[in-house]
N, C-alpha and C positions, 0 to 999 in steps of 0.2 A: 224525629223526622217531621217536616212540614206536614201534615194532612197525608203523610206514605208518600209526597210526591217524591220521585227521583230525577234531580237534574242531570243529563246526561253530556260532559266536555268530551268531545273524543278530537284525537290526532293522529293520522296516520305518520310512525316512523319516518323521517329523512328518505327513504328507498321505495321504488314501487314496486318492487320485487312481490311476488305473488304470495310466497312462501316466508316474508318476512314478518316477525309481530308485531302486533298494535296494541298501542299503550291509548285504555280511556281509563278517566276518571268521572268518579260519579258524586256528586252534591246529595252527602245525606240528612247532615245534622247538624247545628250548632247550640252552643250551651254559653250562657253566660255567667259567671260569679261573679256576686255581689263584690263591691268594692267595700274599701274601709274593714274588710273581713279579717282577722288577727288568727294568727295561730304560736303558741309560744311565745307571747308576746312580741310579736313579727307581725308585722304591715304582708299581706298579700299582695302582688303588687312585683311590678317588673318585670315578667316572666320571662325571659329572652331566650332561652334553647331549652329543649325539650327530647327526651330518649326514655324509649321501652326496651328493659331489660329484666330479669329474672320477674316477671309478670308484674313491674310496678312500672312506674312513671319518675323519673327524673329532672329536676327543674331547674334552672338556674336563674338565678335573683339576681336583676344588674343594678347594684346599692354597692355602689364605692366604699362608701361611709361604712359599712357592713356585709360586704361578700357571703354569701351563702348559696345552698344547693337545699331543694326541698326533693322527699321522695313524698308517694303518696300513689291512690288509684283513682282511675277515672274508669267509672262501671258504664259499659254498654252491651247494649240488651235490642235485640228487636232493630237492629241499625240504628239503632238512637244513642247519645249520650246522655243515662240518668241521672249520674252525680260525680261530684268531683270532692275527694277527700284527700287529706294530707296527714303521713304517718309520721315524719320522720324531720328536724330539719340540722345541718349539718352548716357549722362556722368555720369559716376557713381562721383559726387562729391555733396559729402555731411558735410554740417558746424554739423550739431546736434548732430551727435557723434565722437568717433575715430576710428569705426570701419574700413572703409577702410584705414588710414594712418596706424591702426597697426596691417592689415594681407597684405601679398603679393598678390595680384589680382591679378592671372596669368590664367584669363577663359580661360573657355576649354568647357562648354555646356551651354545651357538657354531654356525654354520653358514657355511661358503664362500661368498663371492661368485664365480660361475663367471663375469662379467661384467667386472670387475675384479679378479681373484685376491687378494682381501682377505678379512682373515677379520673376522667381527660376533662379539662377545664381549655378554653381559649381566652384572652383580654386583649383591649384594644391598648391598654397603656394608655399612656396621657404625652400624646404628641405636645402639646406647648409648654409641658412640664417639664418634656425632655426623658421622657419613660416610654421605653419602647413597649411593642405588644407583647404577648407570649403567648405560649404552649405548655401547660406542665400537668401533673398528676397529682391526686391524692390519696391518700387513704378514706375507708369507710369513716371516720373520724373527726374529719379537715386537717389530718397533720400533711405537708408538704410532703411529697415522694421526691421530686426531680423533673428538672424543667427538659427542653428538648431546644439548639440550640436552631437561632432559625437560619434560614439561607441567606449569604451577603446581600442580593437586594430587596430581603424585608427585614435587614437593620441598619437603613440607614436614614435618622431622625430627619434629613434633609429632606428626601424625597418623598415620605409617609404623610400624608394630610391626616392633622386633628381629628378624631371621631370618624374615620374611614378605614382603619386597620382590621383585625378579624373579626368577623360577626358569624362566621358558620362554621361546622365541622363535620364530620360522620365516621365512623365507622368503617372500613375497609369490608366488604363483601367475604372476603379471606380470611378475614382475623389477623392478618399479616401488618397492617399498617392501616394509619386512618390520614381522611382529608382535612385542608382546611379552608377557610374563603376569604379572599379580603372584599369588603363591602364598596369601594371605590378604585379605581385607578390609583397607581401611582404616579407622581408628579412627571417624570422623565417617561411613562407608558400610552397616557392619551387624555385627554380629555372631561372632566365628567361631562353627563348626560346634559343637553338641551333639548328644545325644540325643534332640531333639526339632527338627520344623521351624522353621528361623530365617531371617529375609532376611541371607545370608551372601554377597552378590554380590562378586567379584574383578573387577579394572580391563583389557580388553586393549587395547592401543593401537596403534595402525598410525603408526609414520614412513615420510614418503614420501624417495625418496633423495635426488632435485633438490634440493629446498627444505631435507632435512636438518632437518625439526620433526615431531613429534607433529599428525599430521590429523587423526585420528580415533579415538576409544574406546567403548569399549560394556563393558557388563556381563554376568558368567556369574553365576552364581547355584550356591554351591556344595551337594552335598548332606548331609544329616545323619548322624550318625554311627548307626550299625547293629548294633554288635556292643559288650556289656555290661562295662561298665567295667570294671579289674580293677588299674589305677592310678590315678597321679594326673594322668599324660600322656594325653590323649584329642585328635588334633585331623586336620583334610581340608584338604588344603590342592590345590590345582594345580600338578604337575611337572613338566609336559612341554603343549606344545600343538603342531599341524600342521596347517595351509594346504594341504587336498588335492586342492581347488577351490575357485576364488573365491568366498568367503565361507561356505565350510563347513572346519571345522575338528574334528579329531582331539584330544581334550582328556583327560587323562591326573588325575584323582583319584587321592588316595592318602592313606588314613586311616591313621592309628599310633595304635596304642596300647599303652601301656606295660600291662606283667603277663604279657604272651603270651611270651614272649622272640623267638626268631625267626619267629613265627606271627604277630607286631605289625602287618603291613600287609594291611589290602585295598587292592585296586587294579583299577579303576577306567578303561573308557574310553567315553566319550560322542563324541557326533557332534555338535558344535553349529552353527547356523547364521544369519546375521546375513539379515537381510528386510530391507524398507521400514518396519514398522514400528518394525523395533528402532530404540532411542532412542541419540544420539549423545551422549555426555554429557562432552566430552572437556571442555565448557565448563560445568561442575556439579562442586561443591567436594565436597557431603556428599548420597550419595544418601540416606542418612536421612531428609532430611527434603525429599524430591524423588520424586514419581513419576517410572516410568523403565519401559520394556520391555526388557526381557534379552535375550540369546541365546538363541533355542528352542535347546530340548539332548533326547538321547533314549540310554540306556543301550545301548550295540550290546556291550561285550564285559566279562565280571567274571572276573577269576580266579581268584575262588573257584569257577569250575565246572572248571576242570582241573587242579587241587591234582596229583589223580592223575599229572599227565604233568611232575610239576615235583620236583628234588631235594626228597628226605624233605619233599613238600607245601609245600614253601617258594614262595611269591612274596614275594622282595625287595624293596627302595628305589627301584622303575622312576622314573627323572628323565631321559631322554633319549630322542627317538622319531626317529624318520627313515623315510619312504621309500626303499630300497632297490632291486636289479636286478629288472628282469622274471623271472618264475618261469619255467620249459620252458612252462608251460600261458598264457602272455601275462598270465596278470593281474601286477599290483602288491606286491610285497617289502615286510612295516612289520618296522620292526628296532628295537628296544627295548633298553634297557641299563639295570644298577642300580649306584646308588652305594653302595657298600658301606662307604664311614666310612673308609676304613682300618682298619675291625675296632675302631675305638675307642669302641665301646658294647654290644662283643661279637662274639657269629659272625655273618656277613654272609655275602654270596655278590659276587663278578664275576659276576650273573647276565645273559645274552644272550637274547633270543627272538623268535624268528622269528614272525611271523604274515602268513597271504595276503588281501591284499586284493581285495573281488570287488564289482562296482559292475552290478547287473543293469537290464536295460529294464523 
């Protein structure tokens, strides 16, 4: 923790209801790992989703070229994060079937099944290859379990843009079924983000586990971009999303733009929240040309207000979120992780951060 200081984001929930609660979050900590760091003769490096389960940490590595899942601990002590260790790393290579040599593994989220000791995997596929994205499972091992099959309008190659298919997942609240997120629009839905307000809505979809389908989707609504061009890369997409109670979720923005060099990201976390009204659209091709009610969403934390408490004002590539251990003071641990490329678009950070989550009456 900075010098003990604590930053304080707060947002009062969507209602002004007296008796309604309030979700703050608190800026405690960040940790950086050394780059070029090997483990198992493994590159550290890509970290793109992130889940705490049976008291470790689950990673997942976006390397096409070599798919893989890291476990390990991340020890905090005193609100602070002291270290970060890795126990464990798991290959997705499997002889029993062809499922991984005939989809493009391109991970982007992962979280434990504490239920069944399986792990959930998402990828974005390789839209110009003609590989769509997926949803599937493993074993503790990397042998393939079984994929899950997705809903008609996220399989269809036409409409799916390049490197904008799943980037987030979570966990179900229930154990019943987990989320998923697409990081962009799709081509027939709206828009991506400009410089100006646009219907920019992204897909999240619930499978349930029994039945193993897509039950249910709704729409987010992403925001417009903020800060003055200075390339020709300008874009917000959704990195990370979290299930922190039934039907309220933890949603992670993350704007790039190219010209800033390491100073390229805002980021981004809203609280959104699915009601009665919101609209089910799991059975709707093109919201374009479909009314629809979105996810209420309400900005609770930006990181451009603690530049100050982060290496040389850098907030990185954050693509991985997780609830973490109880703090000494009982509230809730959010742990956050950035993918840093492998440095292959320049300096990056392994950046870690700690923030506390506090849910008032």
């Amino acid at each position: 923790m900075k010098n003990g200081l604590l930053v304080l984001i707060a947002a009062v929930l969507f209602l002004s209801c007296g008796n309604q609660k309030q979700v703050e979050l608190y800026f405690l900590d960040e940790y950086v790992l050394s780059d070029s760091i090997r483990f198992k003769n493994t590159l550290i490096g890509g970290l793109s989703g992130l889940d705490y389960a049976n008291n470790q940490y689950y990673f997942v590595v976006d390397d096409a070229r070599n798919p893989r899942v890291l476990s390990g601990d991340i020890t905090i002590s005193n609100y602070e994060i002291k270290s970060i260790g890795f126990k464990n790393i798991i290959f997705l290579n499997d002889t029993a079937t062809n499922f991984y040599s005939e989809n493009a593994l391109d991970l982007e989220s992962v979280f434990f099944d504490e239920q069944t000791n399986e792990i959930n995997l998402v990828s974005e596929g390789a839209i110009r290859k003609n590989k769509l994205p997926s949803v599937f499972k493993i074993d503790e091992n990397g042998a393939f379990l079984e994929s899950f099959p997705l809903p008609k309008n996220l399989s269809d190659l036409k409409v799916i843009k390049h490197n904008a298919a799943f980037e987030g997942s979570s966990k179900s609240i229930d154990h019943k079924g987990f989320w998923t997120a697409f990081e962009a629009p799709l081509k027939d839905d709206g828009a991506e983000p400009t410089f100006t307000k646009t219907s920019s809505p992204i897909r999240i979809t619930y499978f349930d586990k029994k039945s193993k389908k897509a039950t249910k989707q709704y729409a987010y609504q992403l925001e417009h971009i903020t800060k003055p061009s200075k390339g020709d890369i300008n874009l917000n997409g959704v990195t990370a999303i979290l299930e922190y109670k039934k039907n309220h979720f933890f949603v992670i923005e993350r704007t790039y733009q190219e010209g800033y060099g390491s100073y390229g990201n805002i980021i981004r976390i809203f609280e959104a929240a699915i009601d009665e009204k919101t609209t089910n659209i799991l059975e709707i091709d093109a919201l374009k040309t479909t009314k629809f009610r979105p996810l209420k969403k309400r900005l609770i934390f930006n990181f451009e207000d603690v530049k100050e408490n982060l290496t040389s004002g850098i907030i990185d590539n954050i693509e991985g979120l997780t609830l973490g251990p109880k703090l000494p003071n009982g509230n809730q641990s959010l742990v956050l992780v950035a993918d840093d490329n492998f440095q292959s678009f320049g300096k990056q950070l392994n950046q870690f951060i700690l923030l506390e989550l506090q849910i008032n009456k």
